[in-house]
C-alpha positions as CSV (number, residue, x, y, z in Angstrom):
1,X,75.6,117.7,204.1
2,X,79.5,117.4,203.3
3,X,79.8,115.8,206.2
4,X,76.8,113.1,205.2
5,X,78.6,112.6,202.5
6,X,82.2,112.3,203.8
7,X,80.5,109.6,205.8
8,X,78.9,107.3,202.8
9,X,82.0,107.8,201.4
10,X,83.8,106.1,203.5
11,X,81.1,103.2,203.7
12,X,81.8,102.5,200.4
13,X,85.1,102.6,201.2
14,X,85.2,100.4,203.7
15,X,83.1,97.8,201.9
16,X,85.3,97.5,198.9
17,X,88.8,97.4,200.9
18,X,87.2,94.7,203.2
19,X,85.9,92.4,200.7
20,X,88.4,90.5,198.5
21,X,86.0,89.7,195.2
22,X,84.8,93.2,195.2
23,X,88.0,94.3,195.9
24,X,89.1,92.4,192.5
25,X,86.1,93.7,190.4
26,X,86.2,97.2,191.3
27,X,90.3,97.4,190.5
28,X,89.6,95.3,187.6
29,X,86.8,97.9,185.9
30,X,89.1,100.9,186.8
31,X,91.6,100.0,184.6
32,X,88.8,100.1,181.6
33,X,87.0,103.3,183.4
34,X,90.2,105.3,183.6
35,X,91.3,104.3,179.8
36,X,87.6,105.7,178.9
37,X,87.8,108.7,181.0
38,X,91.4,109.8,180.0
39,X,90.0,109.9,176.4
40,X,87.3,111.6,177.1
41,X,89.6,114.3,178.6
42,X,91.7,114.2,175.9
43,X,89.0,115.3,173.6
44,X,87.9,117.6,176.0
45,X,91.5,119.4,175.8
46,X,91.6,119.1,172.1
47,X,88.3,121.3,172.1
48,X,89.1,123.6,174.7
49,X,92.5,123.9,172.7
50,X,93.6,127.2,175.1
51,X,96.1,129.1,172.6
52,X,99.9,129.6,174.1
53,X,98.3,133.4,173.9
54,X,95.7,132.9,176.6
55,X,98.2,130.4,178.4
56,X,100.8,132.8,178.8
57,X,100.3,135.0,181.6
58,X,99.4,132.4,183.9
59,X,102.7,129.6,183.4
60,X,104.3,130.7,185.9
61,X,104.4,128.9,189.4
62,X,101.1,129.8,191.9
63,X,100.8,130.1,195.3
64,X,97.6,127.7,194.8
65,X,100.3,125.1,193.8
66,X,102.7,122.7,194.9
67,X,106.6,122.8,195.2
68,X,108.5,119.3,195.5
69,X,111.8,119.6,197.3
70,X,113.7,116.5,195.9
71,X,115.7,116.2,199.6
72,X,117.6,113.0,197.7
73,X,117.7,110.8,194.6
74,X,118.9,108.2,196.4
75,X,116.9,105.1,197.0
76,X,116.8,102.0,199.2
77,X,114.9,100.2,196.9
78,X,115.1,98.5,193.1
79,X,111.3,98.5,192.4
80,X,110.5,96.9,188.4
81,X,108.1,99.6,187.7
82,X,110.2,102.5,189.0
83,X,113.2,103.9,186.4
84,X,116.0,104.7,189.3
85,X,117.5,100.8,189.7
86,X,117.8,101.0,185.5
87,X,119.6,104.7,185.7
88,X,121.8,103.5,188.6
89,X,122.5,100.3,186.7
90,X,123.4,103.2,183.4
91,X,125.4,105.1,185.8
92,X,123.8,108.1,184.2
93,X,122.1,109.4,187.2
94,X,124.3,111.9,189.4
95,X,123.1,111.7,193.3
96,X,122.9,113.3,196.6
97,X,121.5,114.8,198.9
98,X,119.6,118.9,199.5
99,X,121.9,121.0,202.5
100,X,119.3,122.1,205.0
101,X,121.2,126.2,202.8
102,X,119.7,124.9,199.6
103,X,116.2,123.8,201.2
104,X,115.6,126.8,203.2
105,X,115.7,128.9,200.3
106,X,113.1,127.4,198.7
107,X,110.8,126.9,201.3
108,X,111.2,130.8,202.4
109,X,110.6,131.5,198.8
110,X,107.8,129.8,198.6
111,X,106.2,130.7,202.0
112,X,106.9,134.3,200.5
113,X,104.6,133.4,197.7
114,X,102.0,132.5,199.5
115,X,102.8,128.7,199.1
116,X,100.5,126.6,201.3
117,X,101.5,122.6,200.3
118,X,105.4,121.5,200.2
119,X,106.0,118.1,198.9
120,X,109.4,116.4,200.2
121,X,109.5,113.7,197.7
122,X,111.7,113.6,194.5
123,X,111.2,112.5,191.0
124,X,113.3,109.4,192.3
125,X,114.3,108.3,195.9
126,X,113.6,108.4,199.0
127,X,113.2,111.1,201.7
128,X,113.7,109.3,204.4
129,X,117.6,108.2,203.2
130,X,117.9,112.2,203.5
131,X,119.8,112.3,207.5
132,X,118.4,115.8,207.6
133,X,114.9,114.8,206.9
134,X,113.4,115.7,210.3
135,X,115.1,119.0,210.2
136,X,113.6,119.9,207.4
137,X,109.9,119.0,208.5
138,X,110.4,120.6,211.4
139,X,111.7,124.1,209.3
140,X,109.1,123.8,206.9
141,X,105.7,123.2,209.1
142,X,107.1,124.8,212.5
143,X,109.1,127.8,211.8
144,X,108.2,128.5,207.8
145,X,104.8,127.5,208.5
146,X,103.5,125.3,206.3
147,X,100.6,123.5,207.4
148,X,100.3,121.0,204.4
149,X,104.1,119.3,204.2
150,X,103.8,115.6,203.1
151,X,106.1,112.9,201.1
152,X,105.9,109.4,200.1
153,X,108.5,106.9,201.1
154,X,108.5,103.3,201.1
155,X,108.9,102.9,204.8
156,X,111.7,100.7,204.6
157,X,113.9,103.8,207.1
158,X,110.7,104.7,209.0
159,X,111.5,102.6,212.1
160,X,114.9,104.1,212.6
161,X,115.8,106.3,215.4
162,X,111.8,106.3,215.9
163,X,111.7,108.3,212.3
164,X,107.7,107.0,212.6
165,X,107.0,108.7,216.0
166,X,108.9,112.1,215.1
167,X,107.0,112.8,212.0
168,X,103.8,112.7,213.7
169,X,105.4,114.9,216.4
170,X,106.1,117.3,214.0
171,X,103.4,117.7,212.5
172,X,103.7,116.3,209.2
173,X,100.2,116.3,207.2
174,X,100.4,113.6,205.4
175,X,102.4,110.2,204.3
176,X,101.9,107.9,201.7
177,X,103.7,104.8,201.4
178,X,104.5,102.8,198.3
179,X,104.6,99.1,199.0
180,X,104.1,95.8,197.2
181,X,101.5,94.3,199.1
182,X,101.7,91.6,202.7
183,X,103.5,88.9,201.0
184,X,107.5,88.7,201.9
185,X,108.3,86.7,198.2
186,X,106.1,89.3,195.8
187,X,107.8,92.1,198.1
188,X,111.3,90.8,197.1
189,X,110.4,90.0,193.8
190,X,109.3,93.7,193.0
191,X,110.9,95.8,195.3
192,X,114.1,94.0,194.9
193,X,115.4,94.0,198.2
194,X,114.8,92.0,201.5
195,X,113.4,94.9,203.5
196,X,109.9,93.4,204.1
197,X,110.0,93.2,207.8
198,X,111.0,96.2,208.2
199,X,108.9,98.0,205.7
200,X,105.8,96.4,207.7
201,X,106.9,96.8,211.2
202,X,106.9,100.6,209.6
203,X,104.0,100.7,208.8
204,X,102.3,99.1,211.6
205,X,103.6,101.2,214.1
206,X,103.4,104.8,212.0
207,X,99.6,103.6,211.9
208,X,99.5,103.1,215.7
209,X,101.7,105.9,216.8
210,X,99.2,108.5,214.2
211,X,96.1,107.0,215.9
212,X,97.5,107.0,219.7
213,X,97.7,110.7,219.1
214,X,94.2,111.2,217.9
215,X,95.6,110.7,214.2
216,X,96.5,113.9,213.0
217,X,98.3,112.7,209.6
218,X,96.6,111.2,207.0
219,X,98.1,108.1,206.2
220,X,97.6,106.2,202.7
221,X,99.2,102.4,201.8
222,X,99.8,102.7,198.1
223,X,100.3,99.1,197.0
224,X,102.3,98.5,193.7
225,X,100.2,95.1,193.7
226,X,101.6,91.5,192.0
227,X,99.0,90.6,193.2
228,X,95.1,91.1,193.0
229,X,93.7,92.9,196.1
230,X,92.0,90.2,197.3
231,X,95.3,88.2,198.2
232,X,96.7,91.2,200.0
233,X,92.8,91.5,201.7
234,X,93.1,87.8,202.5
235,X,96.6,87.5,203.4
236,X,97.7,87.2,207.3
237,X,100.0,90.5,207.4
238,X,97.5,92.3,206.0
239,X,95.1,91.7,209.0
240,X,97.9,92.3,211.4
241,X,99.9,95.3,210.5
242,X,97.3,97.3,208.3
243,X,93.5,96.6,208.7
244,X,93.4,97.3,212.8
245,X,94.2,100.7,211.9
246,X,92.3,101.7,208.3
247,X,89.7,104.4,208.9
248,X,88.7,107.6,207.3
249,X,92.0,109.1,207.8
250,X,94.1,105.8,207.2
251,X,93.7,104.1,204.3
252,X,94.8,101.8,201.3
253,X,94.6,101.5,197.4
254,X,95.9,99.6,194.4
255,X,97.5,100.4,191.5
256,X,95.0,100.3,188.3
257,X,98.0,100.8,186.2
258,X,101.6,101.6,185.7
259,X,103.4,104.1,184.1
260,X,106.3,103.9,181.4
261,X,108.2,106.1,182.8
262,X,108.7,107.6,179.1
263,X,109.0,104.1,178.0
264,X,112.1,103.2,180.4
265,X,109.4,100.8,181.7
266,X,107.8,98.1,179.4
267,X,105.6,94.6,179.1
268,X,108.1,92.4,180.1
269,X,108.6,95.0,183.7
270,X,105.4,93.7,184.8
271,X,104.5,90.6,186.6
272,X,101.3,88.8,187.6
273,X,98.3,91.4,188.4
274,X,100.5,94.7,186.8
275,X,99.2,96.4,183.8
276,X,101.0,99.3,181.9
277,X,99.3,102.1,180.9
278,X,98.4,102.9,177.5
279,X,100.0,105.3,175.8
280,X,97.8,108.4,175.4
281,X,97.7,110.5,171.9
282,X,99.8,113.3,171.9
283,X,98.2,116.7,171.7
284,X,100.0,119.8,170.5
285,X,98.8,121.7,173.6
286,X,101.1,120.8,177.3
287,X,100.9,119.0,180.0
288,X,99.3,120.0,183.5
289,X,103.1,118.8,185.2
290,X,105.0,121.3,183.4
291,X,103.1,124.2,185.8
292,X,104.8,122.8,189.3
293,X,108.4,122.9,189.8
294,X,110.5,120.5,191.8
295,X,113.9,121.4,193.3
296,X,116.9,119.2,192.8
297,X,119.1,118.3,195.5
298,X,121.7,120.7,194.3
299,X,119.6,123.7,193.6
300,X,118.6,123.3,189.7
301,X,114.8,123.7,189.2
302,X,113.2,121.2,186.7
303,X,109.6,121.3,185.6
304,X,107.8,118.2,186.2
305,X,108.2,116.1,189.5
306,X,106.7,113.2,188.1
307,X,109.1,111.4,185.5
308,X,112.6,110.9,184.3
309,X,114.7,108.9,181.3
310,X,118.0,108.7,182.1
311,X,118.8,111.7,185.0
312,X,116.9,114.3,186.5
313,X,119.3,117.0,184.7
314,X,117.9,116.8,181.4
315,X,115.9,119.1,179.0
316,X,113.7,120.0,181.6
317,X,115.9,121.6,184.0
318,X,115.1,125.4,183.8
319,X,117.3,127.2,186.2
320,X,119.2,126.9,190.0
321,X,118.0,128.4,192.9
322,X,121.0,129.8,193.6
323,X,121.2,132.2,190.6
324,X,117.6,132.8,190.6
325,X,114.1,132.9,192.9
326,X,111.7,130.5,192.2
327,X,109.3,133.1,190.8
328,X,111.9,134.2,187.8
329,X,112.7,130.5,187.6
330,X,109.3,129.5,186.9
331,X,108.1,132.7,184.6
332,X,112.0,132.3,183.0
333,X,111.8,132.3,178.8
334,X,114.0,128.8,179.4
335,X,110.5,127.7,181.2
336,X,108.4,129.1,178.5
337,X,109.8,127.9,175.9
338,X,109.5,124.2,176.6
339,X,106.0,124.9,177.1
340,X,105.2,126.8,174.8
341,X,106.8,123.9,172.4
342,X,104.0,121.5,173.0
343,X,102.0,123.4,170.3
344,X,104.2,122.6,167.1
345,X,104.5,119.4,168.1
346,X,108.5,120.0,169.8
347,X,108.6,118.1,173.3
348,X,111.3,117.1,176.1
349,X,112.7,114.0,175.8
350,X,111.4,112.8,178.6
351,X,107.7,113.5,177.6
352,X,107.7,112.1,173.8
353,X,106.6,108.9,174.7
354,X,105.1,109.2,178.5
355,X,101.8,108.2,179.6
356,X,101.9,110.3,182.7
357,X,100.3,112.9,179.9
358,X,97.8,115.3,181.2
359,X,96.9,117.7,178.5
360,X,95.4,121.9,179.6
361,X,92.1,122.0,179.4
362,X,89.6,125.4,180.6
363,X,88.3,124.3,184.0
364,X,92.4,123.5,184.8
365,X,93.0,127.4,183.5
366,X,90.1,128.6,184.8
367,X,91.7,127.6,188.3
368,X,95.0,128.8,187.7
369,X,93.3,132.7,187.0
370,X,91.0,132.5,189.8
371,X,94.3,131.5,191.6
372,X,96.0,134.4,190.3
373,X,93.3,136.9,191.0
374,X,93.2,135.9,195.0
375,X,96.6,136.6,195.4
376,X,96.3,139.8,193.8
377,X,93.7,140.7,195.8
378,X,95.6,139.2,198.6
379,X,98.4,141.4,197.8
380,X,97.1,144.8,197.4
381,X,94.8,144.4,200.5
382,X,98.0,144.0,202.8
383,X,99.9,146.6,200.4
384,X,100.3,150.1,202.3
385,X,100.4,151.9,198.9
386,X,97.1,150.7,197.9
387,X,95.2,152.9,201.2
């Protein structure tokens, strides 16, 4: 039956990616379906309205999860919807780039855990700018173990030294790859540099590498469209580098909307086809990307991977991995305290004015303590002392 399914799925799919006008009106409704549907979870949350008593013993970070290791906050790249070329320009963003010491650590930590999926991306950058970036993919899926290692990258690095071949080879699970769209002047225009060809050739021969192997990564092409779908569908790069290779594995979206990036982002950022998001009410309850925790470059632990100001050492840093395990770091009163701020109103910076804003809700908790509950049962069945 799954499988039945899987398979209409991907008819659908397939019809909607391969036609241009349906292309257009499907992308054009989901912006007005997903301003509908986030409001209806809003009021969902509001009614749910899960008390920072009920919250509290589960805040911490779960094996059930997902750690990002921010490898670098460097990027190749000045996208218009993306904060890092205004922070760079501000000079208030302090870069670099994880040692292989630093990374380690918190993948053994989190294997430890019982930590199944390890993102490699940062809150800004690119992994692939990292020169130890195959090192750590290898660590983390081949000797720590991880089966479900993935990061997004823009593909502009993915040719070099055959980057696209050795990720496959290592057994990387996943990568997604932010792009404009198949046009060389809307690529330059958004992503502000003249990296098209190679971005494309990238992508082109990741796709045909992955499926000469039997393709074992999922791939997906997230455009940052100028342009409507249907000139990316229609367009002649499109139809050579990307739709030999889209299949149920490999495949290709839009972007509905844009965030703000806390209102670093606004109107005037956007161009032709790009929308911003709306800015969504703002609950006295937190926000479902306070519960992961992403590791800087230089140890320090920050709650929420998704968004930044001004620097990624702001109010939301909670501790360094080099004072503290991820575990105390993530159940730390530094950590609590910013989330248990949300309810009287007292938020980071950083989230005031984002419209990345996923408020709690029960089914999210409700998967959190189930979470909990299998690794404690995990955990006493492998404990001599419980026999």
């Amino acid at each position: 039956m799954n499988n039945f399914l899987h398979q209409i799925g991907w008819r659908v799919y397939r019809a909607v990616h391969a036609n241009g006008l349906l292309a257009d009106a499907v992308y054009s409704g989901a912006y007005y379906y997903f301003q509908i549907t986030r409001r209806l979870a809003y009021r969902r949350a509001k009614r749910d309205n899960i008390t920072p008593e009920e919250l509290g013993h589960y805040h911490g970070l779960q094996n059930g999860g997902n750690l990002q290791t921010g490898v670098t906050n460097i990027c190749n790249a000045k996208c218009t919807f993306c904060a890092y070329p205004k922070v760079v320009a501000n000079k208030t963003l302090q870069t670099g780039v994880m040692t292989f010491e630093i990374f380690k650590r918190a993948v053994d930590e989190w294997v430890a855990m019982g930590g199944k999926s390890l993102d490699l991306t940062p809150v800004v950058g690119d992994p692939l700018v990292d020169p130890g970036i195959l090192e750590k993919v290898d660590y983390a899926v081949n000797q720590a173990g991880l089966k479900n290692v993935f990061l997004t990258t823009n593909a502009i690095l993915i040719n070099k030294n055959d980057t696209y071949k050795k990720l496959i080879d290592l057994g990387i699970a996943a990568v997604f790859i932010s792009t404009q769209g198949a046009s060389k002047e809307a690529y330059e225009k958004i992503y502000g540099v003249k990296h098209y060809d190679e971005a494309m050739s990238g992508i082109r021969n990741l796709m045909e590498y992955n499926r000469s192997k039997g393709e074992p990564a999922r791939i997906v092409v997230r455009f940052r469209n100028h342009e409507k779908p249907s000139a990316i569908i229609r367009s002649p790069d499109f139809k050579i580098y990307i739709q030999p290779f889209l299949s149920a594995r490999v495949r290709v979206n839009y972007t509905v909307d844009f965030d703000n990036w806390g209102g670093t982002i606004t109107p005037e950022d956007m161009s032709g086809f790009m929308k911003l998001r709306k800015l969504p009410p703002a609950l006295n309850l937190p926000c479902m990307a306070l519960f992961g925790l992403v590791v800087r470059h230089d140890g320090n632990v920050r709650l929420c991977g998704c968004r930044l100001i001004r620097n990624d050492m702001d109010d939301l840093v909670v501790g360094n991995l080099r004072d503290k395990s991820l575990q105390e770091i993530s159940r730390s009163p530094e950590a609590w305290e910013i989330i248990k701020g949300f309810y009287s109103g007292k938020r980071p910076e950083t989230c005031r004015g984002c419209t990345q804003y996923h408020p709690i809700n029960r089914q999210w908790l409700k998967g959190r303590t189930e979470n909990l509950a299998a690794a404690n049962h995990e955990e006493t069945s492998i404990n001599p002392a419980s026999y």
